[in-house]
RODO-2510 file (C-alpha; in nm, 4 decimals, decimal comma):
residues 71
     n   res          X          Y          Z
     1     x    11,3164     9,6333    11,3940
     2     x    11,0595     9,4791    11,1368
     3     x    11,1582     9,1400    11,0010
     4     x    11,2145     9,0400    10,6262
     5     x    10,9570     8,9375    10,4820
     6     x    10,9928     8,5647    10,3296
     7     x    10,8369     8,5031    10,0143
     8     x    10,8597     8,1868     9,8232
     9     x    10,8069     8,1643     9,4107
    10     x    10,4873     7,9294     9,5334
    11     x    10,3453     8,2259     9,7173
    12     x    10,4691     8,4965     9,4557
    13     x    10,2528     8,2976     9,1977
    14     x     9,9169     8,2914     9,4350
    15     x     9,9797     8,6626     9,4154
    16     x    10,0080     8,6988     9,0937
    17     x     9,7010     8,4540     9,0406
    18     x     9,4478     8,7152     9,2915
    19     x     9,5684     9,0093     9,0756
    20     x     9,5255     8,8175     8,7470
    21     x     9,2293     8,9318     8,6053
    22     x     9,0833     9,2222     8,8629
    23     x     8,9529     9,4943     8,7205
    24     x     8,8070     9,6648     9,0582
    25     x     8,8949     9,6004     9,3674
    26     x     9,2085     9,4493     9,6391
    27     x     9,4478     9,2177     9,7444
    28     x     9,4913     9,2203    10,1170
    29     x     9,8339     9,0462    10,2143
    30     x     9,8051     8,9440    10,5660
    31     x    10,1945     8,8828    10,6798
    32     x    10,2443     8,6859    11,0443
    33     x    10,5960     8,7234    11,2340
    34     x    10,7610     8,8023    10,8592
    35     x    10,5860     8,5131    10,6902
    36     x    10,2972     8,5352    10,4497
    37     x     9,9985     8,3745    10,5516
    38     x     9,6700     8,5122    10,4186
    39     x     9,6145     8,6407    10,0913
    40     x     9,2460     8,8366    10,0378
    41     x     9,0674     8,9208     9,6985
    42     x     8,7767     9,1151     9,7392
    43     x     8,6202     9,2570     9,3589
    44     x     8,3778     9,5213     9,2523
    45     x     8,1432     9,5120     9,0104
    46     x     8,0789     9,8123     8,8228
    47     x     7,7139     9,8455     8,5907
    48     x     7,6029    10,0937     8,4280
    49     x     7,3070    10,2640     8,5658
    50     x     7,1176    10,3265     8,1884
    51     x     7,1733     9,9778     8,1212
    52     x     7,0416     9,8656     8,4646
    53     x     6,7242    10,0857     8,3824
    54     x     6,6874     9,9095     8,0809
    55     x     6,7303     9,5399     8,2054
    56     x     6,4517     9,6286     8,4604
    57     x     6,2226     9,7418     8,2174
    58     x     6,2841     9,4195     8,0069
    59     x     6,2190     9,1947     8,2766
    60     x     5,8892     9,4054     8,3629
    61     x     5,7846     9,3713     8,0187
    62     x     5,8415     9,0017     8,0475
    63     x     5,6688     8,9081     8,3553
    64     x     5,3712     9,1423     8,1946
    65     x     5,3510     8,9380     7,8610
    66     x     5,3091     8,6219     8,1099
    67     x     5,0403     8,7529     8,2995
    68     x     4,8577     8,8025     7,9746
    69     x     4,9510     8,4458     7,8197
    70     x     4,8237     8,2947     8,1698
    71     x     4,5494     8,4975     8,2141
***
């Protein structure tokens, strides 16, 4: 049989604290002999692919006007 699982207000607040805020992505909980001893954020970033197209071309346009100023 599985033991109970102890958990503390101090490690009920780090929990809270990972989730706080996440948008996309995980908390992994690693638990040892019933006892909490790991927690794991891991986040995603999600872009938009038009506006990735467009930052691109900005920066291309950039590094364009600076060959022509140092040219």
């Amino acid at each position: 049989m599985a033991k109970p699982i102890v958990l503390d207000q101090e490690w009920l607040e780090r929990i809270a604290t990972q989730v706080d805020g996440l948008e996309y992505g995980s908390v992994l909980i690693t638990v040892h002999d019933g006892r909490v001893v790991q927690i794991d954020r891991t986040e995603r970033k999600r872009y938009d692919a038009a506006a990735n197209k467009q930052q691109i071309q900005n920066q291309n346009a950039g590094e364009k006007l600076k060959a022509v100023n140092n040219g």
